[in-house]
C-alpha positions as CSV (number, residue, x, y, z in Angstrom):
1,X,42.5,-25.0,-23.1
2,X,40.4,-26.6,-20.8
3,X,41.3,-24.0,-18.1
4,X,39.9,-21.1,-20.8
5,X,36.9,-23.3,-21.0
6,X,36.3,-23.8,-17.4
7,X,36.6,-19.8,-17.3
8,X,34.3,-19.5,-20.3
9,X,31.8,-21.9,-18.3
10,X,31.9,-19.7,-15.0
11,X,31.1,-16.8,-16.6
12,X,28.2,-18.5,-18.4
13,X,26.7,-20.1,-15.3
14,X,26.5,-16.6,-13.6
15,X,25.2,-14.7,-16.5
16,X,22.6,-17.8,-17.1
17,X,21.8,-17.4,-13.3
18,X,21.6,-13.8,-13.1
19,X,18.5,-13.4,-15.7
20,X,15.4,-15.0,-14.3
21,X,16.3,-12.3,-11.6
22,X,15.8,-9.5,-14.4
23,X,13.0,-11.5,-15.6
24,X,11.0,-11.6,-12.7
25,X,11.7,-7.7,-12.3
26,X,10.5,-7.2,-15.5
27,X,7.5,-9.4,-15.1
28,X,6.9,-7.5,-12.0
29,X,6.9,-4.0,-13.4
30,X,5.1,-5.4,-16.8
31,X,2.0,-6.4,-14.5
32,X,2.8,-3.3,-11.8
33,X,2.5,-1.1,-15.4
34,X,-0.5,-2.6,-17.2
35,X,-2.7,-3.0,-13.2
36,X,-4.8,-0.1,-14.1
37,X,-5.7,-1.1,-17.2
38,X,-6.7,-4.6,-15.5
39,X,-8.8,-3.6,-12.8
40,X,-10.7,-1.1,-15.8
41,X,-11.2,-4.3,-17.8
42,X,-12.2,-6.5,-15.1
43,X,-14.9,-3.4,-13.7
44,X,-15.8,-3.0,-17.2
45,X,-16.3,-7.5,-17.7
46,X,-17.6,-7.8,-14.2
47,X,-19.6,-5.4,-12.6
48,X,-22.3,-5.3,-15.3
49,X,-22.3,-9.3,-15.5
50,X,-22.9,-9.4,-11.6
51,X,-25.2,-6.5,-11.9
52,X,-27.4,-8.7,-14.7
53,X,-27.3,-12.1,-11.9
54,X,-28.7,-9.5,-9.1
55,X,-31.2,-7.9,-11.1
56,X,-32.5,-11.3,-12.6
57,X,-33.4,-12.5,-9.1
58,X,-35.7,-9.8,-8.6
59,X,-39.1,-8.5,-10.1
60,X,-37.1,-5.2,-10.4
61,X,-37.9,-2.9,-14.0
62,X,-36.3,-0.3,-15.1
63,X,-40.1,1.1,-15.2
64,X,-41.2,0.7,-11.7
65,X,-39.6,4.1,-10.6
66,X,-37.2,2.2,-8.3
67,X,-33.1,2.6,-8.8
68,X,-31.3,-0.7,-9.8
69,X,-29.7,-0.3,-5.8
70,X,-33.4,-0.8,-4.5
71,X,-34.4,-3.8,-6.4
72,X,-33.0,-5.9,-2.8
73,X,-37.0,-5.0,-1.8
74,X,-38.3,-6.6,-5.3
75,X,-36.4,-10.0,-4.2
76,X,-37.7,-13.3,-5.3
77,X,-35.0,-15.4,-5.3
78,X,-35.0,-17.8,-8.5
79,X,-39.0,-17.2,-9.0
80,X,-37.7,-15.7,-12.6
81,X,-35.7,-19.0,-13.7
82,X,-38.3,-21.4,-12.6
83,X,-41.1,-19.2,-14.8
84,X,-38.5,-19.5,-17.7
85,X,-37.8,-23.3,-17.2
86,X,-41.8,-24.0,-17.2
87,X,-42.7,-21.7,-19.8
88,X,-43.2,-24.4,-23.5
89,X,-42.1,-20.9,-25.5
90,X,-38.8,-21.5,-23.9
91,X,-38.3,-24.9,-24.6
């Protein structure tokens, strides 16, 4: 009996070891699979909250005529937040 369940054992141990190899293939194609998707998001999330930062730390308006890609010659570095942290309507 105890021969059957050494057998029994072995058998477990290599099917035990043998799946966190399938799982990492499966994790792998899972995130090879859904990467599209996750760079769309992350352009979609992103790109306009970094757009927002760059465009806040310049006198640039959507009325001035200029595209959003030359507001670099409206720079005024945090001129915008320092107006905002001394203006009392803020606060």
């Amino acid at each position: 009996m105890s021969a059957v369940t050494a057998t029994i054992s072995e058998d477990v141990m290599k099917a035990v070891q043998a799946k966190p190899a399938l799982r990492d293939e499966g994790a792998k194609l899972g995130f090879r699979l859904t990467l599209p998707a996750q760079i769309l998001v992350l352009f979609i999330a992103v790109f306009p909250l970094l757009m927002q930062l760059y465009i806040s730390l310049t006198d640039w308006s959507p009325l001035s005529g200029l595209g959003w890609w030359n507001a670099w010659s409206l720079w005024n570095n945090f001129a915008n937040y320092t107006d905002l942290a001394a203006d009392a309507r803020f606060w």
